[in-house]
N, C-alpha and C positions, 0 to 999 in steps of 0.2 A: 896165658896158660889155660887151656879148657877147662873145664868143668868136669867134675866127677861124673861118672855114667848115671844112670837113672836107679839103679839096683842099691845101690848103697841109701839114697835119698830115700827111694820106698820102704828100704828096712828100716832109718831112721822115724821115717812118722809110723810107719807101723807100730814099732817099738811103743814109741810116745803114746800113741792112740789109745792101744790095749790098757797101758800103765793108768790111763784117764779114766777108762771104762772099769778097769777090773779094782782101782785104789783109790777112789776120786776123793778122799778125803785130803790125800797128800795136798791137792791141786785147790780145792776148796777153801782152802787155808790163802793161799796167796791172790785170789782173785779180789781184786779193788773192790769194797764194801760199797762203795757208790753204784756198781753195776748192779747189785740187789741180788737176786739168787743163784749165790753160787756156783751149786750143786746144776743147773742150767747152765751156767759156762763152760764149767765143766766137762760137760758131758757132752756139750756141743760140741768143745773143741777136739777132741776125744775123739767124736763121730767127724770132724773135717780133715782131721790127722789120715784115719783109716780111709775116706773117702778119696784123698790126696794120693795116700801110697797105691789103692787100688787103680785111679787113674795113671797113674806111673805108669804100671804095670802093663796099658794096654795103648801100643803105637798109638791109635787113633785118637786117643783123647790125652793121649802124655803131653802136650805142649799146654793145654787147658791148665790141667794137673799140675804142671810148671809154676803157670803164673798162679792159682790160686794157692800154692806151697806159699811163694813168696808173701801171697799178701794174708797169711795166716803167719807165717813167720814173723810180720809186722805187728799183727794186730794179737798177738801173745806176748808182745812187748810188756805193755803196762803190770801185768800179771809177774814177767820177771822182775820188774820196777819194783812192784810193791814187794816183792818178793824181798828183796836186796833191804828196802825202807824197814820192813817187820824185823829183818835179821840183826838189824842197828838197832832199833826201837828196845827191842827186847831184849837185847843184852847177849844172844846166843853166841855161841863157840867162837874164837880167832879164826879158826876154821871153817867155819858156815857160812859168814860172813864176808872171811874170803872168795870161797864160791860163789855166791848170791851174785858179786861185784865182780869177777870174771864171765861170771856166763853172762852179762849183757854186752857186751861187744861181740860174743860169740854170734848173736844175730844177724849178724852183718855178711860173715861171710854162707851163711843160711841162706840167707835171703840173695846174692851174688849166684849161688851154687844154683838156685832154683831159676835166677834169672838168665844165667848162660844157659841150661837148660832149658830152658824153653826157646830160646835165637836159636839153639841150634836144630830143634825137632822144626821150627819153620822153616831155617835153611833146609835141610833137609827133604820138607816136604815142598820146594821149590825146585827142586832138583839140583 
């Protein structure tokens, strides 16, 4: 089955990016206490999201843009983790909880969507 085109991908981290930039407290909240500041994860991640979707955006560096999707999709992981760990810890909502523990497999097909994405901007620039 292909992969989703590039336009949905890009709106996706856009989305995200903005949401980092303009609320970072949400996000500051889940980032592993061992990585130390923050509010610096944050905002990094935030600025690689927006960086991501703008390479999307433009044939020449879309395949780039690909594989660094992918390996920000990875490396947002532990952030979902602890994310998931806090929601348990603390006792929050049947509902939150449940979320927390759905959206980590959702990773997976992220990281797939950004990796056939990128095979196919090299096919393609192969002719």
């Amino acid at each position: 089955m292909p992969a989703p085109g590039w336009r949905p991908l890009a709106g996706l981290l856009a989305v995200a990016g903005v949401s980092h930039v303009a609320v970072p407290r949400v996000y500051d909240q889940i980032v592993p206490r061992r990585l130390g500041n923050a509010r610096a994860w944050t905002l990094a991640s935030g600025i690689a999201e927006l960086a991501c979707a703008a390479g999307l955006a433009v044939p020449r560096t879309r395949r780039t843009a690909a594989l660094a999707s992918a390996v920000l999709f990875v490396g947002v992981f532990p952030a979902n983790l602890n994310q998931a760990v806090l929601a348990h810890r603390n006792r929050a909502t049947a509902a939150v909880r449940a979320a927390t523990l759905v959206r980590l497999p959702m990773q997976v097909p992220l990281v797939i969507w950004a990796l056939r994405l990128a095979r196919r901007e090299a096919a393609a620039a192969q002719g």
